[in-house]
C-alpha positions in Angstrom: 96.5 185.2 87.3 95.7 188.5 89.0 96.5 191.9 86.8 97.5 193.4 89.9 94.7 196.3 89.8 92.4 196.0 92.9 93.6 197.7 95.9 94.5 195.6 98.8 95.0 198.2 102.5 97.2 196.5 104.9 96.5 197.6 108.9 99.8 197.4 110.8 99.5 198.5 114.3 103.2 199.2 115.6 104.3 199.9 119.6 107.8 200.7 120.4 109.3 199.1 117.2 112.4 200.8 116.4 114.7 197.8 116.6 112.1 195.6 114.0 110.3 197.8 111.9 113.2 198.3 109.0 112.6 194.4 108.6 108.7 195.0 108.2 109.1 198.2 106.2 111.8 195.3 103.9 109.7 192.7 103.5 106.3 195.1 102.3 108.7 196.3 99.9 109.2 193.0 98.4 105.7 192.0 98.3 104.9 190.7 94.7 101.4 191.9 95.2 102.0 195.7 94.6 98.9 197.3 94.6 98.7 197.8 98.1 98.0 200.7 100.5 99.6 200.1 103.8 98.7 201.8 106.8 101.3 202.2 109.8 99.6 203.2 113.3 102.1 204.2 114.8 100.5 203.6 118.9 101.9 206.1 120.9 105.5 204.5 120.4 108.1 206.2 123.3 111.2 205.0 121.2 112.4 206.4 117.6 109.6 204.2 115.5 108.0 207.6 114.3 111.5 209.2 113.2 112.7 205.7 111.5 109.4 205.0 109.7 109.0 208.8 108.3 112.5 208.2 107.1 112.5 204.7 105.2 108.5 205.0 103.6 110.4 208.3 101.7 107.8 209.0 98.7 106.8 205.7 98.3 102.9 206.6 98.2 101.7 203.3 99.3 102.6 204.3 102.8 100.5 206.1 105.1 100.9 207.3 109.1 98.7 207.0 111.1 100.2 208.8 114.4 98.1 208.7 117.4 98.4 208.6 121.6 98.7 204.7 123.0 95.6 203.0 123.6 96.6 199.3 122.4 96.5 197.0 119.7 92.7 196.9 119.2 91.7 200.1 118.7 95.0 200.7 117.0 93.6 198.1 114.2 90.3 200.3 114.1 91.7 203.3 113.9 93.5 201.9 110.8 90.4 200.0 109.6 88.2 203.6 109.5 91.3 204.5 107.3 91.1 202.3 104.5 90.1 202.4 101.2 90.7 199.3 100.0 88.5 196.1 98.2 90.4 194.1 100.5 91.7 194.3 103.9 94.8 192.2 105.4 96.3 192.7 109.1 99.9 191.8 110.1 101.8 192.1 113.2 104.7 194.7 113.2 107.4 192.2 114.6 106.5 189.2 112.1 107.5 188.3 109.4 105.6 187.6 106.1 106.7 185.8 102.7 107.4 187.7 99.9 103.7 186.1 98.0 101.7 186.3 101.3 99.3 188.9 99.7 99.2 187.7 96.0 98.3 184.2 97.5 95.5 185.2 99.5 94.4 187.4 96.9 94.2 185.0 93.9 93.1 182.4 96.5 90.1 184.9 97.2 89.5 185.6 93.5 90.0 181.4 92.8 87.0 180.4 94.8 84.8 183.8 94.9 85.0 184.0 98.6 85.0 187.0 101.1 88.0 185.5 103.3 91.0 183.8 102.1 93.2 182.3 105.0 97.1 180.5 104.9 99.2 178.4 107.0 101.8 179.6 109.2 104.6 178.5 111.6 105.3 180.0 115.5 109.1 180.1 115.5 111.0 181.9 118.6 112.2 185.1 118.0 115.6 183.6 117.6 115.5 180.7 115.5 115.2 182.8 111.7 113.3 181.8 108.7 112.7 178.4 108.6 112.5 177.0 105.0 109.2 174.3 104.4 108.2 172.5 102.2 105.5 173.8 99.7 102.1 172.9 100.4 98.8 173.2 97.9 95.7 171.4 99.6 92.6 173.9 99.4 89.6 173.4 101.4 86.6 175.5 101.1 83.9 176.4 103.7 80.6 178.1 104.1 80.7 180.6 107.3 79.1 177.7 109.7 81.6 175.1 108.2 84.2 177.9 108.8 83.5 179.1 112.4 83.6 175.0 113.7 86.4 174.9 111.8 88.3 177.9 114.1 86.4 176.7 116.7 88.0 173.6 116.9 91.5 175.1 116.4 91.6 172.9 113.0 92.8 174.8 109.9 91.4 178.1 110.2 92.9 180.1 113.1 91.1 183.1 115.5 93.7 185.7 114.0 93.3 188.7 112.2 96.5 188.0 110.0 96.8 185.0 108.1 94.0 186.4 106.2 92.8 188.8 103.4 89.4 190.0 104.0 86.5 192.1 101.2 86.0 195.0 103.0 82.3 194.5 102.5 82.5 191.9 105.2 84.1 194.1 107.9 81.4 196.5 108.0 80.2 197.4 111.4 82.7 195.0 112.3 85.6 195.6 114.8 88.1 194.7 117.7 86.3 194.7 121.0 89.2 197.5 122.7 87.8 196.7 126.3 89.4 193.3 126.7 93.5 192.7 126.0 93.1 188.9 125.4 91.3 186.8 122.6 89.8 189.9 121.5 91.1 188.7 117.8 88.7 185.7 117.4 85.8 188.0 118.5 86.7 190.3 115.2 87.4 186.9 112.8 83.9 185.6 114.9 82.3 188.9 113.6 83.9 189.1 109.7 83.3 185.3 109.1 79.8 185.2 110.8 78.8 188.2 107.7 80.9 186.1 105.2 79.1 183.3 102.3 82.6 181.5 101.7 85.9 181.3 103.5 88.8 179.8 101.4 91.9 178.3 103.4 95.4 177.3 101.4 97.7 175.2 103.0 100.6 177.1 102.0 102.8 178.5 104.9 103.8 182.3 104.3 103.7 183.7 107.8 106.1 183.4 110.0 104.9 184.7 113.7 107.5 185.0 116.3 106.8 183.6 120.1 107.8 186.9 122.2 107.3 186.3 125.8 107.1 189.6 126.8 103.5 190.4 124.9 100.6 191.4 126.1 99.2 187.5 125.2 101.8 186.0 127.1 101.7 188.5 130.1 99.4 187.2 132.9 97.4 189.6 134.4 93.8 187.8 136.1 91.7 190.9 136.0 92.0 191.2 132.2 91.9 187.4 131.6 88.8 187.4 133.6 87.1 190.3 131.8 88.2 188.5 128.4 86.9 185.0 129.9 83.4 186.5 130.7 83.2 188.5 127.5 83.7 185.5 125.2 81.5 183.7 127.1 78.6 186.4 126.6 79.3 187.0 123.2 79.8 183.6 122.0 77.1 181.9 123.8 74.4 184.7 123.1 74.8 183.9 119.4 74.8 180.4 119.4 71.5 180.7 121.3 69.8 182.9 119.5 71.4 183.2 115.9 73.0 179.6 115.3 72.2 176.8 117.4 74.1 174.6 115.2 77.1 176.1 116.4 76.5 174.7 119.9 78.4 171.8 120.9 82.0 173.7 118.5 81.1 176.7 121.2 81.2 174.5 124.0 84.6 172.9 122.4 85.9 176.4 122.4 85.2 177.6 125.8 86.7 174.5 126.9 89.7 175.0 125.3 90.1 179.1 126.8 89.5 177.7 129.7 92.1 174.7 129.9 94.3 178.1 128.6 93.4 180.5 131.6 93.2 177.9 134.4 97.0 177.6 133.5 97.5 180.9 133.8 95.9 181.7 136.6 96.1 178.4 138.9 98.5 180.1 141.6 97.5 183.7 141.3 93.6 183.6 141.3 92.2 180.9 143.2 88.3 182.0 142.7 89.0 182.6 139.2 90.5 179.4 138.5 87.4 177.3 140.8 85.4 179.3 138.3 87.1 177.8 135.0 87.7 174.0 136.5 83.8 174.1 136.8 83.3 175.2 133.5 85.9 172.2 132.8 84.1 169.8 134.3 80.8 170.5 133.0 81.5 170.6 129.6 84.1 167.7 129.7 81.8 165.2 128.7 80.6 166.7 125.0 83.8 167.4 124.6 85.4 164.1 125.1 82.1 162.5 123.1 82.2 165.1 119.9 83.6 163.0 117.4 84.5 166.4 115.2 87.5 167.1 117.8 90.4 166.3 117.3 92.0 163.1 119.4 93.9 165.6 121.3 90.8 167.5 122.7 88.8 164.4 123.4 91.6 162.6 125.5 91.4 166.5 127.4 87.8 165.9 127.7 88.2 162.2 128.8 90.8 163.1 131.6 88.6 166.4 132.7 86.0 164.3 133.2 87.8 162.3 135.9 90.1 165.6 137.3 89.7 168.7 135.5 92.6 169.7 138.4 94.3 167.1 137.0 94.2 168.1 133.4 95.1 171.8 134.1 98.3 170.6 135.9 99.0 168.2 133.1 98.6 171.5 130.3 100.7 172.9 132.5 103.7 170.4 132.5 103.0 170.1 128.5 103.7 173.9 127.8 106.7 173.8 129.9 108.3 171.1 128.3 107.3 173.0 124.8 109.4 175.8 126.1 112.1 174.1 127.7 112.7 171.6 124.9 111.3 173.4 121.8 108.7 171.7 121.1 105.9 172.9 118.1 102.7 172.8 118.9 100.4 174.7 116.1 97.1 174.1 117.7 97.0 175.1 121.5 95.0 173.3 124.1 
């Protein structure tokens, strides 16, 4: 379908990744899409990453360094992002793992529908479990931008992550990752690129593969930056819907609900004011959330429960994502 000519740049932000990055460096190789310029930022790694990806790019000219002193994921994907040259723009994590048609599928996917996003499906495996094999999927849905950000909003189809996704570089402009706040600073960026976005396309198809490591930044717990990312969000989410789209309000308030069922969970037994200041939140927006009949059942039965103990509801997310660990349980869309 696609001759293959228009220039996709692929921003790859890498930290210490000398025991992972042969497999990433493997599996760009193979991409069918081959037109791509793919830029490695190399964040201040302390391990051989530098040495081993100088090595294995050789003079394959799709490759490109970007070496530079350790200031974090975000503004290692700007860094790469002022870099490209590109139509399009993708993202993936260095320690993932993509199929070998992840960008020729978002790409003709883009080109299918005329949109300025094309998103995919994916699986969260643990980092020991391998490639899983599914089963091949072809449902297309396509959304305006409003349609699109209550979509992500609602944790349906369309997710708040940079990957999973191949963005026109027209979209991105003036658009980047907040770098003051280490936790759901991704949605903010998607928030941004879909918000100057006409269409976003999303195929059903799963071709990423992102594994669960506990030891991440998202999985670390530290209040101070949760609470700086909580307050954040909550300025930048709610500012817009008030001023820019108030249709947006009530998938907002679904939203917010959600980050805070997340942080309360977090932070129950390590930042009491922090977490009185979330179970309020919980409890005053339980009630449009139970009574929005665009949630899923899942989120309404949250919102029914909060609105008798948000406490309650917490402890009970809680017990849930501990059983998910323990037992291996999938859960795709987090609460």
């Amino acid at each position: 379908m696609s001759d293959n000519k228009e220039l996709i740049s692929v921003v790859i932000p890498i930290y210490n990744g000398e025991s992972y990055i042969m497999g990433m460096l493997e599996m760009l190789k193979k991409q069918t899409y081959q037109n791509l310029e793919i830029i490695l930022v190399n964040d201040g790694s302390t391990d051989a990453t530098l040495d081993i990806l100088k090595k294995e790019i050789g003079e394959d000219s799709r490759f490109f360094i970007l070496d530079k002193e350790n200031t974090g994921p975000s503004d290692s994907r700007n860094r790469g992002l002022d870099c490209c040259h590109g139509e399009y723009v993708g993202f993936i994590d260095s320690d993932d793992y993509i199929f070998p048609e992840y960008f020729q599928y978002l790409y003709e996917l883009l080109k299918k529908y005329n949109a300025d996003i094309s998103c995919c499906n994916y699986r969260k495996v643990k980092e020991k479990q391998g490639i899983p094999v599914y089963e091949l999927k072809e449902n297309e849905y396509v959304f305006s931008n409003v349609e699109a950000l209550c979509n992500m909003y609602r944790k349906e189809k369309i997710t708040g992550y940079p990957y999973l996704k191949l963005f026109k570089r027209s979209v991105l402009e003036k658009v980047r990752f907040p770098s003051d706040i280490t936790y759901a600073e991704d949605i903010v960026f998607v928030d941004g690129a879909i918000k100057k976005s006409k269409k976003v396309v999303y195929g059903d198809r799963i071709l990423y593969i992102y594994f669960q490591n506990q030891k991440s930044i998202t999985h670390s717990v530290n209040p101070e930056a949760l609470k700086k990312a909580w307050q954040y969000n909550l300025e930048h989410f709610e500012k817009d819907e008030e001023e820019k789209y108030p249709q947006l309000r009530i998938a907002v308030c679904c939203k917010q609900f959600i980050m805070a069922m997340d942080l309360a969970s977090r932070v129950s037994k390590i930042d009491k004011e922090f977490y009185r200041e979330l179970l309020r939140y919980i409890r005053k927006t339980a009630f449009i959330v139970s009574e929005d009949p665009n949630n899923t059942k899942l989120q309404r039965t949250l919102g029914k429960f909060a609105r008798v103990s948000a406490r309650g509801t917490v402890k009970l997310c809680v017990l849930f994502n501990f059983m998910k660990e323990k037992m291996g349980f999938q859960m795709q869309k987090a609460v």
